[in-house]
TIRO-851152 format. One line per field, with one value per residue (C-alpha): x, y, z; residue in one letter; residue number from 1. Coordinates in nm, 2 decimals. Example, Ala and Ser with C-alpha at 12.3 -4.5 7.8 and 13.67 -1.06 7.14 Angstrom:
X: [1.23:1.37]
Y: [-0.45:-0.11]
Z: [0.78:0.71]
rest: [a:s]
nr: [1:2]
This chain:
X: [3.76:3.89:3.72:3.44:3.40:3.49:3.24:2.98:3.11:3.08:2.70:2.60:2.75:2.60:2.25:2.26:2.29:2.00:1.82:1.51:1.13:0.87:0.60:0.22:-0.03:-0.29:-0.54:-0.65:-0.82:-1.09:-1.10:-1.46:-1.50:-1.31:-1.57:-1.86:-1.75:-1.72:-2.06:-2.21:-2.01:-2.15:-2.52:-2.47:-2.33:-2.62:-2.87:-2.67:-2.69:-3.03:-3.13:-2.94:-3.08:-3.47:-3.36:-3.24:-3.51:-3.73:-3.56:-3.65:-3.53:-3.18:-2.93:-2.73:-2.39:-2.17:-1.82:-1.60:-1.52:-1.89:-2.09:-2.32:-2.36:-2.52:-2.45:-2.62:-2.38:-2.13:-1.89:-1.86:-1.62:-1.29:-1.17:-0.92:-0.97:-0.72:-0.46:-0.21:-0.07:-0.32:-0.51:-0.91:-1.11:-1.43:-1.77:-1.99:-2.25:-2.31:-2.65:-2.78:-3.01:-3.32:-3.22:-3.13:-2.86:-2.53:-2.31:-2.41:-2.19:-2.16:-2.01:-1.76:-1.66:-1.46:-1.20:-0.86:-0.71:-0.41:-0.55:-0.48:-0.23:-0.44:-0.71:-1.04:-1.32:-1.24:-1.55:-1.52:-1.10:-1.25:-1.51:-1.31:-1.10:-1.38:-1.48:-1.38:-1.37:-1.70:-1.92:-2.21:-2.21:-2.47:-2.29:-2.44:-2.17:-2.21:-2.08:-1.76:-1.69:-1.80:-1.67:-1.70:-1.74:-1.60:-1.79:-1.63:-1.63:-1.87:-2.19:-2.17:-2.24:-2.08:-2.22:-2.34:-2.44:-2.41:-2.53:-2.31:-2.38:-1.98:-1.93:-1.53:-1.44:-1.06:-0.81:-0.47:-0.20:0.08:0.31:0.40:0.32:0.04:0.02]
Y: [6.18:5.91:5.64:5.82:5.77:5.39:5.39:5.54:5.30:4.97:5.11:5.13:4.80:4.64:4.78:4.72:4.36:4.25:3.95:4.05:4.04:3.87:4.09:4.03:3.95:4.24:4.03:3.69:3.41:3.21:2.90:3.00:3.03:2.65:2.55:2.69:2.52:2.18:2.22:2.32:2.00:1.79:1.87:1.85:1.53:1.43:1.56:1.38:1.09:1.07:1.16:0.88:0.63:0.67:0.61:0.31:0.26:0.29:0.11:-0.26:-0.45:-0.37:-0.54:-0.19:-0.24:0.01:0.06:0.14:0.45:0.59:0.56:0.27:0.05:-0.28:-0.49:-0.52:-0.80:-0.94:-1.22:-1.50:-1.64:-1.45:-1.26:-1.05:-0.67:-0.36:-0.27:0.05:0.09:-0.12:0.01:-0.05:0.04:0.13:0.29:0.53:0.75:1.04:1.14:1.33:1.17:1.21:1.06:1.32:1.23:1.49:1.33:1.04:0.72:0.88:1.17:1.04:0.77:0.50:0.59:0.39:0.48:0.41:0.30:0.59:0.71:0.98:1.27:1.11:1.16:1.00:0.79:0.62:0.51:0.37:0.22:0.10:-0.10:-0.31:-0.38:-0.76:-0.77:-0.74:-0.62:-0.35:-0.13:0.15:0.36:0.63:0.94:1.19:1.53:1.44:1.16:1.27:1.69:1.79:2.19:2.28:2.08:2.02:2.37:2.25:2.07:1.94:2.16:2.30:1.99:1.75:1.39:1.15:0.85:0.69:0.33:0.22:-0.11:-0.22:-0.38:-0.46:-0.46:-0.51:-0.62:-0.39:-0.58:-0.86:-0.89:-0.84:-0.57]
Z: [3.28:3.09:3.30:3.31:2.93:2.97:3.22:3.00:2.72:2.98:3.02:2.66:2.51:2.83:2.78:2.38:2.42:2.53:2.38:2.18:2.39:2.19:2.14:2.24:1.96:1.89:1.86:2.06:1.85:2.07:1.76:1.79:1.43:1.42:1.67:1.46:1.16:1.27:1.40:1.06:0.91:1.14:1.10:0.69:0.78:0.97:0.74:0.42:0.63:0.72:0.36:0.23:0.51:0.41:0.02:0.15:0.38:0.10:-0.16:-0.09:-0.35:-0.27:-0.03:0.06:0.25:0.46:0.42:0.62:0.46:0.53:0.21:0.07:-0.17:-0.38:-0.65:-0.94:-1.10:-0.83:-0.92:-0.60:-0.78:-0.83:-0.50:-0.71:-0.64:-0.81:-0.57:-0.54:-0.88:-1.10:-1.35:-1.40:-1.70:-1.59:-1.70:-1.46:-1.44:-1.16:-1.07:-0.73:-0.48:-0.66:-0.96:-1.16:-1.42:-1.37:-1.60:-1.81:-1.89:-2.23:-2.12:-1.91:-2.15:-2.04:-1.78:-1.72:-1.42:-1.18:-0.82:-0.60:-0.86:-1.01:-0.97:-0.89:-0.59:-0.29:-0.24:-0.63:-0.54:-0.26:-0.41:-0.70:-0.43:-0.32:-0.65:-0.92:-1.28:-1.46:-1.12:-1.13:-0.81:-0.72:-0.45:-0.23:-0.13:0.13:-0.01:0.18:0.03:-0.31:-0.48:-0.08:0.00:-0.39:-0.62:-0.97:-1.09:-1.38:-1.30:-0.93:-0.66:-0.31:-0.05:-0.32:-0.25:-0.52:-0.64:-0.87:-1.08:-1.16:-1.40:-1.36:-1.66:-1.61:-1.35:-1.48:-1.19:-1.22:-0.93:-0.89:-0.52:-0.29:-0.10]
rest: [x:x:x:x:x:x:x:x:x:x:x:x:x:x:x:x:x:x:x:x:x:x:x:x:x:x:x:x:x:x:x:x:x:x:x:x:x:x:x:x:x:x:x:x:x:x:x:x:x:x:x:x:x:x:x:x:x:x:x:x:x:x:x:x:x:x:x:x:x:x:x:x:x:x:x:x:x:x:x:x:x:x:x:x:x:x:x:x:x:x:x:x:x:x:x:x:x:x:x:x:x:x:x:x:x:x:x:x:x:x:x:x:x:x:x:x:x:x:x:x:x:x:x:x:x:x:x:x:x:x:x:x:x:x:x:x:x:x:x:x:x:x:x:x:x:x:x:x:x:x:x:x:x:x:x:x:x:x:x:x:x:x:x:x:x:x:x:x:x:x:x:x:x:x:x:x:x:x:x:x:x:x:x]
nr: [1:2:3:4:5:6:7:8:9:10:11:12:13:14:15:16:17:18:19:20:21:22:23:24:25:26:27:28:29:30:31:32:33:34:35:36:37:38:39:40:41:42:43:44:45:46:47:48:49:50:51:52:53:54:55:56:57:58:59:60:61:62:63:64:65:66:67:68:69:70:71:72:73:74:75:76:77:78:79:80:81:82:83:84:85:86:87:88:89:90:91:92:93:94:95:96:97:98:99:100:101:102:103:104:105:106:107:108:109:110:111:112:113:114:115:116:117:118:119:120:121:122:123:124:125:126:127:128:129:130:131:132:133:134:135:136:137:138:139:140:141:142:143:144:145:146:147:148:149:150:151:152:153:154:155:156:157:158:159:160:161:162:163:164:165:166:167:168:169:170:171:172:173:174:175:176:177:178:179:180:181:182:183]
């Protein structure tokens, strides 16, 4: 009887240690709502695009460039002299303005005052740090944002929009080198 109940013993320690199964998921996920979504972005995109294309289509008295960081813009004062432009860490005063495609003033220069701010240091749009980069002491620039580039799916929470293009006329006034070296 006795190795009967070791037997029994043996059985149940041997049976209680086995590793844990991982379970199934309820429910599979296809990505299809992924899928759907990156189609919707990509006909905004296109319809941003080709919106922005016939202003500048139409607008002939401007020489409009594309940067690499997919918006446009021209110069209304560009200095040929100096080659310096802000780097990570300096700071730029600047004046702008924000206004949608057809014109319609969003936020005036007035309202948004003069702005100092630490290149890609601090809270600002990702199309006007980048634009801020290409810009020298004392230029005009008129850029053109897609909404991705500009306040994107959430807008500002105050005037701008969900899926907003902008036009934006920027006017750097300072740069102040804050190292030493290039980077």
């Amino acid at each position: 009887m006795r190795h009967f109940f070791l037997f029994l013993s043996f059985l149940a320690l041997f049976f209680s240690c086995k590793a844990p199964e991982a379970r199934k998921p309820v429910s599979v996920s296809s990505g299809s709502f992924i899928n759907e979504s990156i189609n919707r972005n990509k006909e905004l995109s296109a319809r941003e695009e080709a919106r922005i294309q016939k202003i500048i289509k139409q607008d002939t008295t401007h020489n409009y460039i594309t940067s690499d960081g997919g918006f446009w813009y021209y110069y209304e004062t560009k200095d040929t002299i100096s080659n310096t432009t802000a780097k990570f860490g300096d700071i730029v005063n600047f004046n702008y303005d924000i206004k949608d495609l057809n014109g319609d003033t969003i936020y005036s220069r007035k309202e948004l005052d003069t702005v100092n701010y630490a290149i890609d240091q601090e809270d600002l749009f990702f199309g006007l740090r980048e634009g801020l980069k290409l810009m020298k002491e004392g230029e005009t620039v008129v850029f053109l944002f897609p909404s991705y580039q500009a306040y994107g799916y959430y807008g500002d929470d105050h005037k701008i929009g969900t899926n907003i293009p902008l036009v934006s006329r920027v006017t750097l006034n300072k740069i102040t080198k804050q190292s030493t070296k290039e980077n």
